[in-house]
C-alpha positions in Angstrom: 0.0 0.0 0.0 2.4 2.2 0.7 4.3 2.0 -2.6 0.7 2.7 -4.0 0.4 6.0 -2.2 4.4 7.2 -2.3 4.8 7.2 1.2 7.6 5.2 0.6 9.4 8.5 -0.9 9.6 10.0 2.9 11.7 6.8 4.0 13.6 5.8 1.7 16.8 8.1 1.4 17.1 7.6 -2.7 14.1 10.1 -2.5 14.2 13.9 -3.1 11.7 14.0 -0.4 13.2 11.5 2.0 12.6 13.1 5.4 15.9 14.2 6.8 16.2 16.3 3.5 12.9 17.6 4.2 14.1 18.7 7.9 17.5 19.8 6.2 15.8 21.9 3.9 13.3 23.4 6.4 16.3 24.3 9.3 18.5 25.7 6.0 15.1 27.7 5.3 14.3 29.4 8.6 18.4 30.6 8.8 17.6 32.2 5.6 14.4 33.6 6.4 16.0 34.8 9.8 18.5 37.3 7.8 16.1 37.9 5.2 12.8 38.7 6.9 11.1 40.6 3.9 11.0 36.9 2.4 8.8 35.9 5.1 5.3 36.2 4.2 5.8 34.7 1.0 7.3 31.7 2.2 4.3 31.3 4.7 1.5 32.5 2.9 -1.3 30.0 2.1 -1.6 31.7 -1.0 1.6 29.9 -1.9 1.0 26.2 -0.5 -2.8 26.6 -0.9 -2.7 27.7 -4.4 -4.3 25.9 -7.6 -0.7 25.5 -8.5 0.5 23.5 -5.4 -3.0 21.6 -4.9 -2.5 20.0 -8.6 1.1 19.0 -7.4 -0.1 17.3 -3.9 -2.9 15.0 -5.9 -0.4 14.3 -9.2 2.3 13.8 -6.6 0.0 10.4 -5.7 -1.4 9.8 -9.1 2.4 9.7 -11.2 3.6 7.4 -8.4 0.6 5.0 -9.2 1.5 5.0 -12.8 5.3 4.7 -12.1 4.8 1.8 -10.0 2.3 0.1 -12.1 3.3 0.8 -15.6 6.6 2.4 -15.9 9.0 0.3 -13.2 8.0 -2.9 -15.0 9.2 -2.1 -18.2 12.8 -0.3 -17.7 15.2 -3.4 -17.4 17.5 -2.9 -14.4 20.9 -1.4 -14.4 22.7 -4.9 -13.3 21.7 -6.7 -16.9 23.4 -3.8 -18.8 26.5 -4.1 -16.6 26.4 -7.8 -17.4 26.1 -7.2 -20.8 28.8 -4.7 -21.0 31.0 -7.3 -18.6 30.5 -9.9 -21.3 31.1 -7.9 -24.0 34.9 -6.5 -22.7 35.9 -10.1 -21.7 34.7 -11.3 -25.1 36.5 -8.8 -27.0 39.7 -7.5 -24.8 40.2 -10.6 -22.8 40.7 -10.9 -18.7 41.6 -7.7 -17.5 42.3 -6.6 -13.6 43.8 -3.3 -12.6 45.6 -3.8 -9.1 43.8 -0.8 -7.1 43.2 -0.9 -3.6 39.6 -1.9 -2.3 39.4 1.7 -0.8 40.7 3.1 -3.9 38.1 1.4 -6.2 35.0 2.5 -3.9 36.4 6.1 -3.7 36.8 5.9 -7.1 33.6 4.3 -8.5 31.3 6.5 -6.1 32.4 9.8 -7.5 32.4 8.1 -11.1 28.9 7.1 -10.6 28.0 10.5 -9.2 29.8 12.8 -11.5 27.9 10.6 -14.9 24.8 10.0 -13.2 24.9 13.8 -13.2 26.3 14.4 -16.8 23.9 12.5 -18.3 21.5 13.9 -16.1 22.2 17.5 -17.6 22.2 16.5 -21.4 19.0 14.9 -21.2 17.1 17.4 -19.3 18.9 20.0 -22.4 17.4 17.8 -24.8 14.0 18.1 -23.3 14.0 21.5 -24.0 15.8 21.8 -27.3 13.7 19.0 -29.1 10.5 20.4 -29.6 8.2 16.8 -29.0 10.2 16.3 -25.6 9.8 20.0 -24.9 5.9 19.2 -24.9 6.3 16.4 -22.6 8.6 18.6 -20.2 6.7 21.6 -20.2 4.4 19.6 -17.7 6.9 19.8 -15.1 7.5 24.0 -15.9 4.1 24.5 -15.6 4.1 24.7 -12.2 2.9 28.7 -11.2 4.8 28.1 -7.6 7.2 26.0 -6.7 7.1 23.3 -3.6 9.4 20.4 -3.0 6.8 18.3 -4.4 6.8 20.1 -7.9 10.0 18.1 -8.2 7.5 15.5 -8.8 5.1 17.0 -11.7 6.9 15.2 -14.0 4.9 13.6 -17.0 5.2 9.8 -17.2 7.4 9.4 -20.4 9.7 12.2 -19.0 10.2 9.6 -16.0 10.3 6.8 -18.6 13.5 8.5 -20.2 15.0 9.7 -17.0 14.7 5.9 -16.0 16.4 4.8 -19.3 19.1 7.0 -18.9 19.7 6.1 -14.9 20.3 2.4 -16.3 22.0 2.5 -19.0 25.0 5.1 -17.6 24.8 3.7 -14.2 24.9 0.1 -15.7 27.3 0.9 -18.2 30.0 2.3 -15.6 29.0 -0.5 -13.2 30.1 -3.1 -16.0 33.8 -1.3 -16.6 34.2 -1.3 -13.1 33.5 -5.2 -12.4 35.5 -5.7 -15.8 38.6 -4.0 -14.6 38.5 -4.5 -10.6 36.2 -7.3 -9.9 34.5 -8.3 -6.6 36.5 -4.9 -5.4 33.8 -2.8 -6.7 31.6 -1.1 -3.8 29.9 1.8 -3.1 30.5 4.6 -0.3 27.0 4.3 0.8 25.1 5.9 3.7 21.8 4.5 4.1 21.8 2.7 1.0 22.7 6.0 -0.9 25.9 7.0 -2.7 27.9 9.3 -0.2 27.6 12.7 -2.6 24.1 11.9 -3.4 23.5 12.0 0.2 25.4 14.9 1.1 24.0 16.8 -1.9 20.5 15.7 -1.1 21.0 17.1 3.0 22.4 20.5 1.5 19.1 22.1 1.2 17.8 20.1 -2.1 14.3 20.9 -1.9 14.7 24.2 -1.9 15.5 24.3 -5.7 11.2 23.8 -5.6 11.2 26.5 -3.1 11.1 30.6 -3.1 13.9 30.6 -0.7 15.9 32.2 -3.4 19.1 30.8 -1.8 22.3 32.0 -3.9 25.8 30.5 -3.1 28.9 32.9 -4.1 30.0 33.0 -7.7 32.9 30.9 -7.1 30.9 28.2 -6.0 27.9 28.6 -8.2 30.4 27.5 -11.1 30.3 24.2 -9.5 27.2 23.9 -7.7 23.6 24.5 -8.7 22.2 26.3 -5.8 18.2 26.6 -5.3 18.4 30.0 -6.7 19.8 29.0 -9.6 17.3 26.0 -10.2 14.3 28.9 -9.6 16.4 31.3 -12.3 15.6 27.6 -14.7 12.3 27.8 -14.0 11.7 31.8 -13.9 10.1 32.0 -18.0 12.9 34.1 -19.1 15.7 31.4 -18.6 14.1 28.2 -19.6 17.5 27.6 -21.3 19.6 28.2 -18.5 21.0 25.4 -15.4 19.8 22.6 -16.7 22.6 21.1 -14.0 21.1 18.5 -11.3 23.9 18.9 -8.1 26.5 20.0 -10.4 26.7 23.4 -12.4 30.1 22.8 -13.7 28.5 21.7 -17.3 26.5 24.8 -17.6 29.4 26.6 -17.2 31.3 24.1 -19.7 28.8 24.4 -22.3 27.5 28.1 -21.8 24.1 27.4 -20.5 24.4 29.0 -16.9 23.7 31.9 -15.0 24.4 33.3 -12.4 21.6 34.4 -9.0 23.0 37.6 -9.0 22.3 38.0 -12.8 18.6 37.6 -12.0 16.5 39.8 -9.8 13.5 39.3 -10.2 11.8 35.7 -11.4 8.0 34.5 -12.6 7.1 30.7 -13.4 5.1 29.1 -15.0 4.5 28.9 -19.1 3.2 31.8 -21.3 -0.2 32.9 -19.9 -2.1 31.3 -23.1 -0.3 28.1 -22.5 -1.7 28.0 -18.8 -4.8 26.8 -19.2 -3.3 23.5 -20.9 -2.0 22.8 -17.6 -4.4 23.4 -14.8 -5.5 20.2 -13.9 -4.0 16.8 -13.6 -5.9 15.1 -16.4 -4.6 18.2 -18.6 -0.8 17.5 -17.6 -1.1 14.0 -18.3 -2.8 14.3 -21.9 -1.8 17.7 -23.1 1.5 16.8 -24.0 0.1 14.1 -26.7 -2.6 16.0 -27.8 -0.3 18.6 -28.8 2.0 16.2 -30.3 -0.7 15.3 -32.4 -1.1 18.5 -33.7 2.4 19.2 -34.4 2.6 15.9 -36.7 -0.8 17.3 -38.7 
C-alpha cells in the first residue's frame, strides 16, 4: 500500500523528499528567512502552498507514483543486466583484464564516477528536453508549475520519467560493467543508508529548496560548481528556460555556456506563457496535453 500512495518516498533516502532532507531543507530555510525577513510572508503565505498550482502538485504527486509503479517500473530493465552485458562484451573482445587498485581506492573511485555521470547524463537529457520540440511538450508539464514546492519536483509527465529511468540504467549500468571488468569483486559503493555518499550529502544541502522561493544564492565561485536553489528557480523563472539545466552539479553549464548566475537575476516569474496556462491546470490536462499537442504538431 504504501508503494501505491508514495509514502515510501519520505523513508527511503534515494528520494528527493526522504525526510531528513525535508528537515534539512526546512532548518537551512528558517536561517535564511532569519536574515532575510522581507522573504517571510511569501514563504508562509497559504496563498503559496494553498494555491491551484501546489493543490494540482499534492494530488499528481500520488497519481504519477501510481503509474510509475504500475506501468513504468515494470518495463525499464535494471541497471545490473546492462553491466552484465557490457561485462561480457569487454571479456569477449579485450580478454581478462584486472587493474591492481586498492579496495578503498576502487570504492572512492567508482562512487564519484557514478556520481559525477549520473549527473552528466542527467544534464544533457534534461537539455534535450528542451531543445527537441516533442520532448519540450512532454517537459513543459513539469515547468508548468505557477509556484514551486518540494513536491513540484514530482510534476513530472510519465514518459519524462520513462527516459530519466532509461538514462539512470543505462549510464549507471554501463560504468558499473567497466568497473567489475577492470577491478572485480573490489567494486563497492561509499553508501550511507543505502545512498551514494555525494548523493547523500548533496540531497542534506538544502535540495528541496530548488522547488522552493527561498531564493538561496551560493557565491560565484561556487555557483560555477554547484547548482544552488536559486539557480534551479532562475531555470524555471520564463525568461531562462534555457539556462541550469545542472542536477547537483553546475560545472556543465558553465562548460557548455548554459548558466547563469543568481546575482544576474533579480526578479523571477514561473510558470509557461499565460495562453499556454490553461493546458495545464488540472491533472488530467498535464497527463494528456502533451500528446494532444503532439498530435497537432505531426498534422
Amino acid at each position: 500500500m504504501e508503494n501505491f500512495l508514495g509514502l515510501e518516498y519520505f523513508i527511503d533516502a534515494n528520494k528527493r523528499v526522504y525526510f531528513l532532507y525535508l528537515i534539512s531543507s526546512l532548518l537551512i530555510a528558517f536561517i535564511y528567512l532569519y536574515f532575510n525577513a522581507k522573504e517571510k510572508r511569501v514563504n508562509f503565505s497559504s496563498k503559496l502552498w494553498l494555491h491551484e498550482s501546489s493543490k494540482i502538485d499534492y494530488i499528481y504527486f500520488f497519481i504519477s507514483n501510481l503509474i510509475k509503479v504500475v506501468l513504468i517500473i515494470p518495463m525499464i530493465i535494471g541497471a545490473k543486466e546492462i553491466a552484465l552485458k557490457v561485462v561480457f562484451f569487454l571479456s569477449d573482445h579485450f580478454g581478462y583484464i584486472r587493474v591492481d587498485f586498492s579496495y578503498e581506492s576502487v570504492i572512492v573511485l567508482f562512487s564519484i564516477t557514478l556520481f559525477v555521470v549520473s549527473d552528466f547524463t542527467r544534464y544533457w537529457l534534461h537539455r534535450l528536453l528542451h531543445t527537441v520540440p516533442i520532448l519540450w511538450e512532454f517537459h513543459k508539464v513539469h515547468h508548468s508549475a505557477k509556484v514551486l514546492n518540494p513536491l513540484t519536483f514530482y510534476r513530472v509527465h510519465p514518459i519524462e520519467n520513462i527516459l530519466f529511468g532509461l538514462r539512470y540504467v543505462f549510464s549507471i549500468g554501463f560504468i558499473t560493467g567497466v568497473f567489475v571488468y577492470l577491478f572485480g569483486a573490489k567494486v563497492g559503493l561509499i553508501e550511507i543508508f543505502s545512498v551514494n555518499i555525494f548523493v547523500f550529502v548533496f540531497s542534506l544541502l538544502g535540495s528541496n529548496l530548488r522547488h522552493s522561493h527561498i531564493k538561496l544564492a551560493y557565491p560565484k565561485i561556487l555557483e560555477k560548481v554547484l547548482i544552488s536553489p536559486k539557480m534551479h528557480q532562475i531555470h524555471h523563472s520564463t525568461k531562462h528556460f534555457d539556462k541550469n539545466f545542472g542536477g547537483y552539479l553546475s560545472v556543465w553549464d558553465y562548460m557548455f555556456n548554459t548558466h547563469i548566475f543568481s546575482k544576474e537575476v533579480q526578479t523571477m516569474k514561473f510558470g509557461l506563457k499565460k495562453e499556454q496556462m490553461v493546458l495545464y491546470d488540472s491533472v488530467l490536462k498535464l497527463l494528456f496535453t502533451p500528446f494532444i499537442q503532439v498530435l497537432k504538431k505531426r498534422r
